[in-house]
C-alpha positions in Angstrom: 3.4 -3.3 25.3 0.2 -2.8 22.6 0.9 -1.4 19.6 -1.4 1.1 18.6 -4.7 -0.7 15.7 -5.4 2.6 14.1 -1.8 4.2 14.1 -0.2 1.3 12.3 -3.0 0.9 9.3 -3.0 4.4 8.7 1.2 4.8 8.5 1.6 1.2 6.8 -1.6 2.4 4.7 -0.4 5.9 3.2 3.6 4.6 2.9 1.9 1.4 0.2 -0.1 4.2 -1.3 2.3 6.7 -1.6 4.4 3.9 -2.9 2.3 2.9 -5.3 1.7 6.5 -6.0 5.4 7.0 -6.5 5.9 3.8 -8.9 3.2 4.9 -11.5 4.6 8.6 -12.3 8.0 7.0 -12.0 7.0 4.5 -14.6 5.0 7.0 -16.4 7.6 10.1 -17.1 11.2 7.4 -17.1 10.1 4.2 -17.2 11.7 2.6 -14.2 9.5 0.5 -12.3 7.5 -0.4 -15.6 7.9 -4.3 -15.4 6.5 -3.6 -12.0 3.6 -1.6 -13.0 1.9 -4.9 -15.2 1.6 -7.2 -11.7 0.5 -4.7 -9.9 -1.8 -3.6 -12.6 -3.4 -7.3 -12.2 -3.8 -7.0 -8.4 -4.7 -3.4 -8.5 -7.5 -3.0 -10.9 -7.2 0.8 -12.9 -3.1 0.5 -11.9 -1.4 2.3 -14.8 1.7 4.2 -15.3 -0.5 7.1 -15.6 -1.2 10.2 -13.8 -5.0 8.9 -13.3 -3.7 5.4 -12.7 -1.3 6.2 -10.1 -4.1 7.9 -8.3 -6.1 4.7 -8.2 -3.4 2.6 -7.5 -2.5 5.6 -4.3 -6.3 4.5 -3.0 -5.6 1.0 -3.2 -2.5 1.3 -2.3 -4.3 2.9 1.5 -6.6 0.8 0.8 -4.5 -2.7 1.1 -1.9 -1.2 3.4 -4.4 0.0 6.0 -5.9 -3.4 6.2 -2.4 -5.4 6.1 -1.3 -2.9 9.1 -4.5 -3.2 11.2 -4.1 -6.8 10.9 -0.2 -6.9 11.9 -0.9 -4.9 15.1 -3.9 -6.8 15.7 -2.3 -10.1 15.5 0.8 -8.5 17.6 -1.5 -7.5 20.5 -2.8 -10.8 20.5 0.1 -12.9 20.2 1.7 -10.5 22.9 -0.9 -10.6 25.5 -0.6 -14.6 25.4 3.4 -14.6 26.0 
């Protein structure tokens, strides 16, 4: 059975974003997740546990997760096909 390209990026895309969406306001307003935030913030460039930063890292967050998922299902329906 195929697994679906386009559904998989876009639902492995916008849970990393709203992940990293999620981590930055958390950081942000409590502090938890802050010794998080500083790796990400090196991978993620604009990352901050800020209102504006979380919004970046949210689009790379879609961003990174979209392609990781496409990829996964991609590399399922191959590997699938061929067993």
């Amino acid at each position: 059975m195929a697994v679906n390209v386009k559904a998989l990026a876009l639902t492995l895309g916008l849970l990393w974003g709203g992940g990293m969406f999620v981590l930055g306001i958390a950081a942000a307003l409590t502090g938890w997740g802050a010794g998080l935030v500083d790796p990400l913030a090196s991978l993620y460039i604009g990352f901050d546990a800020t209102l504006t930063g979380s919004l970046i890292g949210a689009a790379w967050g879609l961003v990174d997760g979209a392609i990781f998922g496409g990829l996964i299902a991609w590399l399922y329906n191959v590997f699938d096909a061929r067993l």
